[in-house]
C-alpha positions as CSV (number, residue, x, y, z in Angstrom):
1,X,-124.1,-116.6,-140.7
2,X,-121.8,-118.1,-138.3
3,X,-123.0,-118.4,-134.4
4,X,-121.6,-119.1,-131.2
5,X,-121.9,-117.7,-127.2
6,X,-119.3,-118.4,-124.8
7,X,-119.7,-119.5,-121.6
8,X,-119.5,-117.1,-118.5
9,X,-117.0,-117.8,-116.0
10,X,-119.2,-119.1,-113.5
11,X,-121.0,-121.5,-116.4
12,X,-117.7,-122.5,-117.8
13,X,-116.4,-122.9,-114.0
14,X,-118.5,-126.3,-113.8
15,X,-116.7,-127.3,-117.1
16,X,-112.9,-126.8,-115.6
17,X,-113.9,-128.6,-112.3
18,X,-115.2,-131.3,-113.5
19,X,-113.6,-134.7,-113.4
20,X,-114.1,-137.9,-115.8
21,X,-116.1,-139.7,-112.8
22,X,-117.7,-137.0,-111.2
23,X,-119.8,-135.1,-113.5
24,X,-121.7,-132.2,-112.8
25,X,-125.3,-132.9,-114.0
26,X,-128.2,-131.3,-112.5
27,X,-130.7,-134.7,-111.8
28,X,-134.4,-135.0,-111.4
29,X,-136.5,-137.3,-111.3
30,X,-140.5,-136.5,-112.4
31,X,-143.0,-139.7,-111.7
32,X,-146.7,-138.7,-113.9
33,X,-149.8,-140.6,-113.0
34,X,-150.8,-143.0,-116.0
35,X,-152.6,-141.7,-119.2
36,X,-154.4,-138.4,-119.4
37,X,-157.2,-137.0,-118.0
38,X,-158.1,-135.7,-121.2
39,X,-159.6,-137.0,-124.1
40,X,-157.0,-137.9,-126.8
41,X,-154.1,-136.6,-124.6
42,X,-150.6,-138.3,-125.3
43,X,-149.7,-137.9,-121.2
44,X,-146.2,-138.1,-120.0
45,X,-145.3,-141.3,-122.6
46,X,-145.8,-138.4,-125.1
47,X,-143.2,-136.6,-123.4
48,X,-141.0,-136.5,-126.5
49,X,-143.6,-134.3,-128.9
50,X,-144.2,-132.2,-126.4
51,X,-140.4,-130.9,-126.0
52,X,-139.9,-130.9,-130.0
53,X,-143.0,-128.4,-130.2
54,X,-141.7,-126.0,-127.3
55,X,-138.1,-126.6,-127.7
56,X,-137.3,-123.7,-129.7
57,X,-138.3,-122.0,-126.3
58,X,-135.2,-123.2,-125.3
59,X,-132.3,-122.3,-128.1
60,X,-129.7,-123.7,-125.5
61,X,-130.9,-127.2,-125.8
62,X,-130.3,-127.4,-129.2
63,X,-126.7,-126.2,-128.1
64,X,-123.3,-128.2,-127.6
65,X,-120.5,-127.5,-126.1
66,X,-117.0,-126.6,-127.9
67,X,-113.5,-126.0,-125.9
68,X,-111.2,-124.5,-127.5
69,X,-107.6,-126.1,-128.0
70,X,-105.2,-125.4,-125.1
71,X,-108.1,-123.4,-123.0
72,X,-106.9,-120.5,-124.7
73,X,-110.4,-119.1,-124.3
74,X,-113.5,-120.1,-122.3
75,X,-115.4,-123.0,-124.3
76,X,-118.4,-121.9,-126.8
77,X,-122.1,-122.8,-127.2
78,X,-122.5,-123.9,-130.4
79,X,-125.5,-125.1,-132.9
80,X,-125.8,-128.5,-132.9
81,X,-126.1,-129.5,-136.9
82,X,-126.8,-133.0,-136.6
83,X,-129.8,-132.2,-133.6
84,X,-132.3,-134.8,-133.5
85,X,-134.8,-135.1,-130.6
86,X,-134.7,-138.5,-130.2
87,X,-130.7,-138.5,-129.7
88,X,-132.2,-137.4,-125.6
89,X,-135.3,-138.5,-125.2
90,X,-134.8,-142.2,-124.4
91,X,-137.8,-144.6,-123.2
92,X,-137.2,-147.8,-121.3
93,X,-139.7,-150.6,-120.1
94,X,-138.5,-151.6,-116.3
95,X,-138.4,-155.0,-115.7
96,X,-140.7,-157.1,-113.6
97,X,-141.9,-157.1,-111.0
98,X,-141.5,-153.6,-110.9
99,X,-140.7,-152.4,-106.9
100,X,-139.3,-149.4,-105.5
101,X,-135.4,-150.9,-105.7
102,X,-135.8,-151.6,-109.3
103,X,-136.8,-148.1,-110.2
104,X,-133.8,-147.3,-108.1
105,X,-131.6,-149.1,-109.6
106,X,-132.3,-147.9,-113.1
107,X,-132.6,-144.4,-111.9
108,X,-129.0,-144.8,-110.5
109,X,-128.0,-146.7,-113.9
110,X,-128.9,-143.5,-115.9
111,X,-127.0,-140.8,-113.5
112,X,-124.1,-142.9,-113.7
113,X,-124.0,-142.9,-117.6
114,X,-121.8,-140.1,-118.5
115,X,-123.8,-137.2,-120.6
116,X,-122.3,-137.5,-124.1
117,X,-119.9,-134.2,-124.8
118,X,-120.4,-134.5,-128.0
119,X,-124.3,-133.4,-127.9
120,X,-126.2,-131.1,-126.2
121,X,-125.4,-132.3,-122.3
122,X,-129.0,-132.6,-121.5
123,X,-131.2,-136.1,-121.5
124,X,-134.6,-137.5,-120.4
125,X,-135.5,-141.2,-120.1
126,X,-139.0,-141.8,-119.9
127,X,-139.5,-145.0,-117.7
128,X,-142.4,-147.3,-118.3
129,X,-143.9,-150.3,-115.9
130,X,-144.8,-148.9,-113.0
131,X,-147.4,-149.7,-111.1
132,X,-151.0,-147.9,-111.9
133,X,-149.6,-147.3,-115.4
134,X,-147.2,-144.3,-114.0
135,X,-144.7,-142.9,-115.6
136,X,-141.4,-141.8,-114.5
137,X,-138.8,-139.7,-115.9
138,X,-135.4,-138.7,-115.1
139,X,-133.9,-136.1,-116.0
140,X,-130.0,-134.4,-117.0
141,X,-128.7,-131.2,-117.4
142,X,-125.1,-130.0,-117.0
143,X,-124.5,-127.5,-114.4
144,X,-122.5,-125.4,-117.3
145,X,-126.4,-124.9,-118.7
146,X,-128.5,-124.0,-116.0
147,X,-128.7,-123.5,-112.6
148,X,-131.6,-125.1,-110.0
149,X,-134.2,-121.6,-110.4
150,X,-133.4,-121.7,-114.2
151,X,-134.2,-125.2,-114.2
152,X,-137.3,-124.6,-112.4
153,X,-138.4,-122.2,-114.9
154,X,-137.9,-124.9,-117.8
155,X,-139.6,-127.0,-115.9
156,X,-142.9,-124.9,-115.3
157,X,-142.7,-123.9,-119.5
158,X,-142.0,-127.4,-120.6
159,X,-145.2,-128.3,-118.3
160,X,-148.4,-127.2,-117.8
161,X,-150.9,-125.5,-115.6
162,X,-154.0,-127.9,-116.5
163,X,-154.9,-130.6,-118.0
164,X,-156.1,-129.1,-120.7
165,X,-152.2,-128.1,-122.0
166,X,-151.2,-124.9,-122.8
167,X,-151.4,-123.3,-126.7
168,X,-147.5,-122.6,-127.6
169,X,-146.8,-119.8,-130.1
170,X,-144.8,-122.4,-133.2
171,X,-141.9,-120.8,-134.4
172,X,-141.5,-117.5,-136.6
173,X,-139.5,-119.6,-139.5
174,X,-137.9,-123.5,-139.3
175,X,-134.9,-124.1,-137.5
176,X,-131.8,-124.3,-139.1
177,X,-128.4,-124.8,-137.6
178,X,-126.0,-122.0,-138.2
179,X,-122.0,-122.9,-138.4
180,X,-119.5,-122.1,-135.3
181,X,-116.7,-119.8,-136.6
182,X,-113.1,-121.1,-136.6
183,X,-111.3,-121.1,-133.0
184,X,-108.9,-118.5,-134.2
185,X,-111.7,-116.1,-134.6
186,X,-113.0,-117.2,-131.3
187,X,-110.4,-116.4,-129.6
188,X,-110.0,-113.3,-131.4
189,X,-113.1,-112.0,-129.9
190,X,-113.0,-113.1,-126.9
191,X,-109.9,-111.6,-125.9
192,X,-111.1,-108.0,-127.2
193,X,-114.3,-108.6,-125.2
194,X,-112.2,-109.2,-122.3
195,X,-109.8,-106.1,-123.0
196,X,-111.9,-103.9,-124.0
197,X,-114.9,-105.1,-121.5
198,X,-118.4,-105.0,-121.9
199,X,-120.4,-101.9,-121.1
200,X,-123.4,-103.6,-119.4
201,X,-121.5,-106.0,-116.8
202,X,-119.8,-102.5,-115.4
203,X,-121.8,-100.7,-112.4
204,X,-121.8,-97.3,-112.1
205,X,-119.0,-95.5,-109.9
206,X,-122.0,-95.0,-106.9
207,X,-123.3,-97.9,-107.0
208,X,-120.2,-100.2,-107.3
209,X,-119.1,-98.7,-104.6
210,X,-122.2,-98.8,-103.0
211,X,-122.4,-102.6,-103.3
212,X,-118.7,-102.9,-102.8
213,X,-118.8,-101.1,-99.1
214,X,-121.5,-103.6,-98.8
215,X,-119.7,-106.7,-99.4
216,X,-116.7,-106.0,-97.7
217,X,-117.6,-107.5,-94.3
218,X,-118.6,-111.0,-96.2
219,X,-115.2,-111.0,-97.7
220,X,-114.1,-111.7,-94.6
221,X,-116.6,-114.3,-93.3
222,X,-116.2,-115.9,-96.7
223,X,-112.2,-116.2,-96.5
224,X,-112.4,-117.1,-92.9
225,X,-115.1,-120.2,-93.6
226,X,-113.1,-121.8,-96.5
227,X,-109.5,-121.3,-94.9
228,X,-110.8,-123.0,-91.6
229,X,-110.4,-127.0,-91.7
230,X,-113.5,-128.5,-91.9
231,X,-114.5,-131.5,-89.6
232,X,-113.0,-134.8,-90.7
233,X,-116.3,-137.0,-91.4
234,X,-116.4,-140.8,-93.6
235,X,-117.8,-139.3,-96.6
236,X,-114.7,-136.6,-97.2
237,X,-112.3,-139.0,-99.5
238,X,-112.1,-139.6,-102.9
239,X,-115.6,-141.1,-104.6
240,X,-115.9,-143.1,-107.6
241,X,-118.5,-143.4,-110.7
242,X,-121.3,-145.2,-109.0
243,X,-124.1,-143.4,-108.0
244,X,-127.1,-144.7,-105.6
245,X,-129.8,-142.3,-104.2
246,X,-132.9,-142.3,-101.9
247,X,-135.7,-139.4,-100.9
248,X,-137.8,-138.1,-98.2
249,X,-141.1,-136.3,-98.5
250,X,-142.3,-134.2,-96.4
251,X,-145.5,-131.8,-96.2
252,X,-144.9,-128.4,-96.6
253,X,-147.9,-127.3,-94.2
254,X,-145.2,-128.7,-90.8
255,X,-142.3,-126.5,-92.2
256,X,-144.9,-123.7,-92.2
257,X,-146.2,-124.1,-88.8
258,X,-142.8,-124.7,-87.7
259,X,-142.2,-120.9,-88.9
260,X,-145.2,-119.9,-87.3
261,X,-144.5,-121.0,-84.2
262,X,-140.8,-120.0,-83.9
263,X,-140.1,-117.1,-86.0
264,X,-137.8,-118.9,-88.4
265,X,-137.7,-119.3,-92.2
266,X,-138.6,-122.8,-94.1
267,X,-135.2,-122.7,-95.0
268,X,-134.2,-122.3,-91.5
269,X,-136.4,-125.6,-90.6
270,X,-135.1,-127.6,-93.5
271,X,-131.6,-126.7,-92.5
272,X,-132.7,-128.0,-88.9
273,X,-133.9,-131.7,-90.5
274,X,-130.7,-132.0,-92.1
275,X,-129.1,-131.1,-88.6
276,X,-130.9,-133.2,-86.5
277,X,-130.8,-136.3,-89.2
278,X,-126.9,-136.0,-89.3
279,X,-126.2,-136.3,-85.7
280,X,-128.4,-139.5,-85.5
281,X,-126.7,-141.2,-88.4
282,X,-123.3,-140.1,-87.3
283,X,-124.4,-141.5,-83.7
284,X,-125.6,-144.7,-85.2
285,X,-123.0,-145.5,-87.2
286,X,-120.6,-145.1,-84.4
287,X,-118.9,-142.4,-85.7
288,X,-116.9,-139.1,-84.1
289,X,-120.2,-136.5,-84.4
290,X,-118.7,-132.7,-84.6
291,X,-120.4,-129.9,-82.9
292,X,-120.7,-128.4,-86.2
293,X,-120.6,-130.0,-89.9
294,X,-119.7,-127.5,-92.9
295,X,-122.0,-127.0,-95.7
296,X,-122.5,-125.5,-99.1
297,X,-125.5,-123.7,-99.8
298,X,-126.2,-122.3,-103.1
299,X,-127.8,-119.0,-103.1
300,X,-129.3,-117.8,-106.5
301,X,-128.5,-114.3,-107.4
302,X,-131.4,-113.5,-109.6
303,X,-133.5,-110.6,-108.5
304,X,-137.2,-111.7,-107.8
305,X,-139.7,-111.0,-109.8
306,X,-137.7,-109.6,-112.7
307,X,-137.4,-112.1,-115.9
308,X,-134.0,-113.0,-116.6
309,X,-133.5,-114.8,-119.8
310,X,-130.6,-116.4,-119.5
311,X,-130.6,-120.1,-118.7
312,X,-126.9,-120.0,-117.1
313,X,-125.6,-119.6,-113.7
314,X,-126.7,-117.0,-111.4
315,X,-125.9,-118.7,-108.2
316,X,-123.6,-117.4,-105.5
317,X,-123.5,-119.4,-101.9
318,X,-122.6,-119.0,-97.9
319,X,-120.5,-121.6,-96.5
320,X,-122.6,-122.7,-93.2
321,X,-121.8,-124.5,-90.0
322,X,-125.0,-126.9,-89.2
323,X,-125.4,-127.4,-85.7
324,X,-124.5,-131.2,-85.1
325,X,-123.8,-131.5,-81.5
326,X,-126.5,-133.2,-78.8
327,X,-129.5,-130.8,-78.4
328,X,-133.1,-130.5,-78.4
329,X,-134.0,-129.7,-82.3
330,X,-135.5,-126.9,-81.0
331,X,-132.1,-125.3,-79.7
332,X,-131.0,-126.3,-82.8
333,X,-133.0,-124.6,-85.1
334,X,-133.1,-121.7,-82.9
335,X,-129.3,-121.8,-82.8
336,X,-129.8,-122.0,-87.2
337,X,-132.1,-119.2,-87.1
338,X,-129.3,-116.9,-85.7
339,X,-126.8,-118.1,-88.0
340,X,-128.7,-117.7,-91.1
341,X,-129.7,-114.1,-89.9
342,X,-125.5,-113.2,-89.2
343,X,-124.9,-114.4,-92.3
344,X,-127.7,-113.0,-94.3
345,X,-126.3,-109.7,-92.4
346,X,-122.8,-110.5,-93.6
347,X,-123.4,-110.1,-97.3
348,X,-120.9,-113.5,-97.4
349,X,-123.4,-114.7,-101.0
350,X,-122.7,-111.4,-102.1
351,X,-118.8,-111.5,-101.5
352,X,-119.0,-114.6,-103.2
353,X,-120.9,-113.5,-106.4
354,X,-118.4,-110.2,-106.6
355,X,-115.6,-113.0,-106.3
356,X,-117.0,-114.9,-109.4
357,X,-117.6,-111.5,-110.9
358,X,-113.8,-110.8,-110.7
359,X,-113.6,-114.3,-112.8
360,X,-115.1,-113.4,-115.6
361,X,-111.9,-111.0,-116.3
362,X,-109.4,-113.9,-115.7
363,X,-107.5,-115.6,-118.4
364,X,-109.4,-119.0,-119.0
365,X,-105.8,-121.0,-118.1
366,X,-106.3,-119.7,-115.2
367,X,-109.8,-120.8,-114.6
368,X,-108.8,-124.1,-115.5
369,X,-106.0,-124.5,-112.7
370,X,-108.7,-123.0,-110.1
371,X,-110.8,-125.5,-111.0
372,X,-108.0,-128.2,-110.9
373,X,-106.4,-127.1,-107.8
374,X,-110.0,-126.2,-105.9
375,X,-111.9,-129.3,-107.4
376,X,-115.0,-126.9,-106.3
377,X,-116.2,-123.6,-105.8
378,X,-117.8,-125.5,-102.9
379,X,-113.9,-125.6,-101.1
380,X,-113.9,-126.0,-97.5
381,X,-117.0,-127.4,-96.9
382,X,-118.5,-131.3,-96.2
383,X,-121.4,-131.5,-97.9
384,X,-123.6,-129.8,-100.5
385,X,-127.3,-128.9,-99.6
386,X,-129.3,-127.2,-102.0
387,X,-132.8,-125.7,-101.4
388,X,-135.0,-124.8,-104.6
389,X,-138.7,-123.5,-104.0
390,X,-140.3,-125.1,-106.6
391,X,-144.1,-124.1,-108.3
392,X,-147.2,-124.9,-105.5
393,X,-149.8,-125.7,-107.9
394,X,-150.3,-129.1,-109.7
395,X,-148.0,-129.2,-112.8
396,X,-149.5,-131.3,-115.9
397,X,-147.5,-133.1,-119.5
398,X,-150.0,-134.5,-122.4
399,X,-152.8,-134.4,-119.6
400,X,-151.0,-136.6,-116.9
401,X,-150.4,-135.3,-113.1
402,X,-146.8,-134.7,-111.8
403,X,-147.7,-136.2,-108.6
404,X,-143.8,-135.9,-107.6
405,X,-140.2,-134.2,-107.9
406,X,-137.4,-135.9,-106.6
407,X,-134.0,-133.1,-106.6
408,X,-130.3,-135.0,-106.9
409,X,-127.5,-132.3,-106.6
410,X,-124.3,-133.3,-108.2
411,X,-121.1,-134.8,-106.0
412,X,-118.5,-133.1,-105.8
413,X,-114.6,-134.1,-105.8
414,X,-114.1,-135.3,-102.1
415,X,-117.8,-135.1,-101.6
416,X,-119.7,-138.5,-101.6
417,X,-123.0,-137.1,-100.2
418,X,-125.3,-134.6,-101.0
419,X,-128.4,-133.3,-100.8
420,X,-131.2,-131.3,-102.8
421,X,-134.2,-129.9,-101.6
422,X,-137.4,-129.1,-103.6
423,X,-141.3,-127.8,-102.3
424,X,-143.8,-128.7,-105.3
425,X,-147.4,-128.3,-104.9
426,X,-147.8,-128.7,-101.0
427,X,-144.5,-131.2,-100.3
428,X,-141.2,-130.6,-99.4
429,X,-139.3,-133.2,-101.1
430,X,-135.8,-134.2,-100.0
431,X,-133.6,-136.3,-103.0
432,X,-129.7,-138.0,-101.1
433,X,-127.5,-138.6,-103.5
434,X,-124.1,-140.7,-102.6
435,X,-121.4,-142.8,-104.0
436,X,-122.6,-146.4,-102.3
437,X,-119.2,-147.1,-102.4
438,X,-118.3,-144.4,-100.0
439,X,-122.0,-144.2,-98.6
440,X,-123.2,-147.5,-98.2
441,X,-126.1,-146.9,-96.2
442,X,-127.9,-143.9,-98.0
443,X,-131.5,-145.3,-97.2
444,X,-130.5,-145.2,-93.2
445,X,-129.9,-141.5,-93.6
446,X,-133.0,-140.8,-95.4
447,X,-134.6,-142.8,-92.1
448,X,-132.9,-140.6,-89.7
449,X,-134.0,-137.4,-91.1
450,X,-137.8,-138.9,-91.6
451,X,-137.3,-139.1,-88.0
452,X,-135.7,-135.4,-87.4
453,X,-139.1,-134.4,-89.6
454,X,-141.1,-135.9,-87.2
455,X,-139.4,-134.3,-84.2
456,X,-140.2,-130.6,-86.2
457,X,-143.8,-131.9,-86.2
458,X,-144.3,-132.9,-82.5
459,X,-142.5,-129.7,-81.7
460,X,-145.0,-128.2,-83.5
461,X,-148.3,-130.1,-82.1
462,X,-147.0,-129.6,-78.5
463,X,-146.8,-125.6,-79.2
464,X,-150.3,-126.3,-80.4
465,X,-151.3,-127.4,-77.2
C-alpha cells in the first residue's frame, strides 16, 4: 500500500519561501547536566536510543519531503525507505579547552550546515566536552514540519517528567516503509481534493460568518501594517549563509512581578526588554533610532487545552510597532500594553490565519511566486520575535537534568536578526540569532537587553518599596 500526505499551504509555504542560504530550520539548543541520577541510566549521551524507542510517536520524523515536478501540486510527505536513526543523531567531542565561544562556534557550525533535502529535514548533534561532564545538544527541524507549540510538545514526549523515565507503549507491529505513489497520481488527487474540497476544513454558514464578521476589522489593520514602509534599520539588506548567535536568561519570577505590579501580560514585559534593548544598541552604535521598529510576532492558532495531532503549522501572527523612541521603560511597556490589547481587540492573527486559510485553495504555482515575490509571510516588518511558553517543571533524558533551552528563530530574506523567546522551568530564556556578517556585534545586543531586564527589575523593587 502506497502512502503519502501533502503539505498544507501554510507548511508547504516555508518550502516556496525558502532560499538556498537562508533556510528555515526551527533551532534549539538543550545543555543536560552530566550522567544520570539514576542507576544504570544512559543520560543525554544516550540520547540516540531514546528517540529510536519513542520515534514511532512521531511518524513525521521518519518522513521526507517530495516536490513534485513543475510545482504542479504542493510537495508530499513521504516514507523514508532507507531511514536509519543514526543518519540525524550525530555526536561530536568539542575541542579543548572547551569555553563558552567554542561551544559557539560549533553551535553556529551546525545551523549553518544545510539540513539535507534528501532525508527527513530534522537533526540532533549531541555535543560532548563540556565542563562538569554536560552535555549539549542542538537541535533542527524545518519549519514545513512543525511549528514552535508543536515543537514544544515533541519536546515534553521525547523527555521526561523524572528521573526515573517514563514507560513508552512499543509499537503495535515493526515499522515498515510503505512506497510514495507516482506524481501523476499525486497530482491527480490533489487537484480533486482541491475541487471538490474537503468537508471538515468548511465552517458552517453561522459560524463562518460569525468568525468572518469578526475578522473583518483585522483585515484592515493587517493590510494597513504590511503596506506601510517599515523604518530603514542596518540589519534590513540582503544576509548570507553564516550564522552566529548569543542568549539571555532571565528569571521568570521579575516578568511575573512586573505583571503584578502593572497590569500587563509576560508577553507584554518581554516585548518591553526587547524595546528597551533596541533603543540602547541603536543609540550605541550610533545609528538613526525610530520611534517605532516593526515586528513579527507569531501567534499560534491551536485552541488550548484541546489535543491537536498534527505536528504542522498552526501559526497565524500580528505585525507590531515596538515602542523604540526615548522613554522611561515603564511608558514603554505601558505604551505596549495598549497596543497589544488594540490589537488583540482587532482580530489582526485572526485576519491573518483566514488569509492563509484562503491559501490552501490556491494553485501551488501560485504559492510558489508568493513565496518568491514576498520572501516571507513576515512582509513588512524588521525583525522576527517569537515567544513560546515552554513546560515549568524540570524536564529529564536517560536520567540527566535539562538545566537549559536556548530558542534560535530562523532569518528571514532581508532579515539578519532575530529573536526567540522560551520560559522553561522558572527562566525566561532569550536565544539572538544574526548573520555576523550583517550583525557583527550580536553579543552587545544580548548586553543591552540584560541591561533593559534589569531596568524591569528595579522597576519592580522600587513599586515594592
Amino acid at each position: 500500500m502506497t502512502f503519502y500526505e501533502p503539505l498544507n499551504a501554510r507548511d508547504a509555504w516555508f518550502v516556496y519561501a525558502e532560499r538556498r542560504d537562508v533556510p528555515l530550520d526551527i533551532a534549539t539548543v538543550y545543555v543536560f547536566e552530566g550522567g544520570s541520577r539514576v542507576a544504570g541510566g544512559r543520560g543525554a549521551a544516550g540520547l540516540e536510543r531514546t528517540i529510536a524507542e519513542r520515534l514511532h510517536l512521531f511518524p513525521r520524523y521518519r518522513q521526507k519531503l517530495h516536490r513534485i515536478a513543475l510545482n504542479i501540486g504542493h510537495p508530499v510527505w513521504v516514507v523514508d525507505p532507507d531511514f536509519d536513526v543514526a543518519h540525524h543523531v550525530r555526536h561530536e567531542t568539542l575541542p579543548e579547552p572547551v569555553t563558552g565561544a567554542v561551544a559557539r562556534a560549533a553551535v553556529a557550525r551546525i545551523l549553518t550546515t544545510p539540513l539535507d533535502r534528501g532525508r527527513p529535514l530534522w537533526e540532533m548533534v549531541v555535543l560532548h566536552g563540556l565542563a562538569g561532564g554536560r552535555v549539549m545538544v542542538v537541535n533542527r527541524v524545518h519549519h514545513a514540519m512543525v511549528d514552535g507549540v508543536a515543537h514544544r510538545d515533541i519536546m515534553t514526549t521525547l523527555f521526561d517528567d523524572s528521573p526515573e523515565g517514563t514507560v513508552v507503549p512499543e509499537p503495535a507491529s515493526p515499522w515498515r516503509p510503505r512506497p510514495a505513489p507516482h506524481d501523476a497520481v499525486l497530482v491527480w488527487r490533489q487537484l480533486t481534493s482541491r475541487l471538490v474540497g474537503r468537508e471538515e476544513d468548511m465552517p458552517g454558514p453561522l459560524t463562518g460568518l460569525v468568525l468572518w464578521l469578526a475578522a473583518w476589522r483585522g483585515f484592515l489593520q493587517l493590510g494597513r501594517s504590511v503596506l506601510m514602509p517599515r523604518p530603514r534599520l542596518f540589519f534590513n539588506r540582503r544576509l548570507g549563509p553564516r550564522r552566529t548567535g548569543r542568549g539571555l536568561r532571565v528569571s521568570l519570577d521579575d516578568f511575573r512581578a512586573l505583571k503584578r505590579l502593572l497590569g500587563c501580560t509576560i508577553n507584554d514585559a518581554v516585548l518591553a526588554v526587547v524595546a528597551e534593548g533596541l533603543h540602547r544598541w541603536l543609540t550605541a552604535r550610533g545609528e538613526r533610532v525610530p520611534d517605532r521598529v516593526r515586528v513579527f510576532v507569531p501567534v499560534s492558532m491551536r485552541v488550548p487545552g484541546v489535543k491537536d495531532e498534527a505536528a504542522g503549522n498552526r501559526i497565524s501572527g500580528l505585525v507590531f510597532d515596538l515602542p523604540t523612541g526615548p522613554m522611561s521603560i515603564e511608558d514603554r511597556l505601558r505604551q505596549i500594553h495598549r497596543t497589544t490589547g488594540d490589537l488583540k481587540r482587532s482580530k489582526q492573527a485572526l485576519a491573518a490565519d483566514k488569509l492563509a486559510g484562503l491559501a490552501s485553495w490556491a494553485p501551488p504555482t501560485l504559492l510558489v511566486l508568493a513565496g518568491r515575490v514576498m520572501s516571507t509571510p513576515q512582509a513588512g516588518a524588521n525583525m522576527n520575535v517569537t515567544n513560546v511558553p515552554g513546560p515549568q517543571q524540570a524536564l529529564y533524558t536517560g536520567g540527566a537534568r535539562l538545566l537549559e533551552v536556548w530558542p534560535f528563530a530562523p532569518l528571514y530574506p532581508s532579515m539578519a536578526l532575530g529573536l526567540a523567546v522560551v520560559s522553561y522551568n522558572g527562566d525566561v530564556f532569550f536565544g539572538l540569532g544574526a548573520d555576523p556578517g550583517v550583525v557583527d556585534d550580536v553579543e552587545t545586543f544580548a548586553g543591552h537587553l540584560r541591561a533593559a531586564a534589569d531596568s524591569c527589575l528595579a522597576l519592580v523593587r522600587s513599586g515594592a518599596e
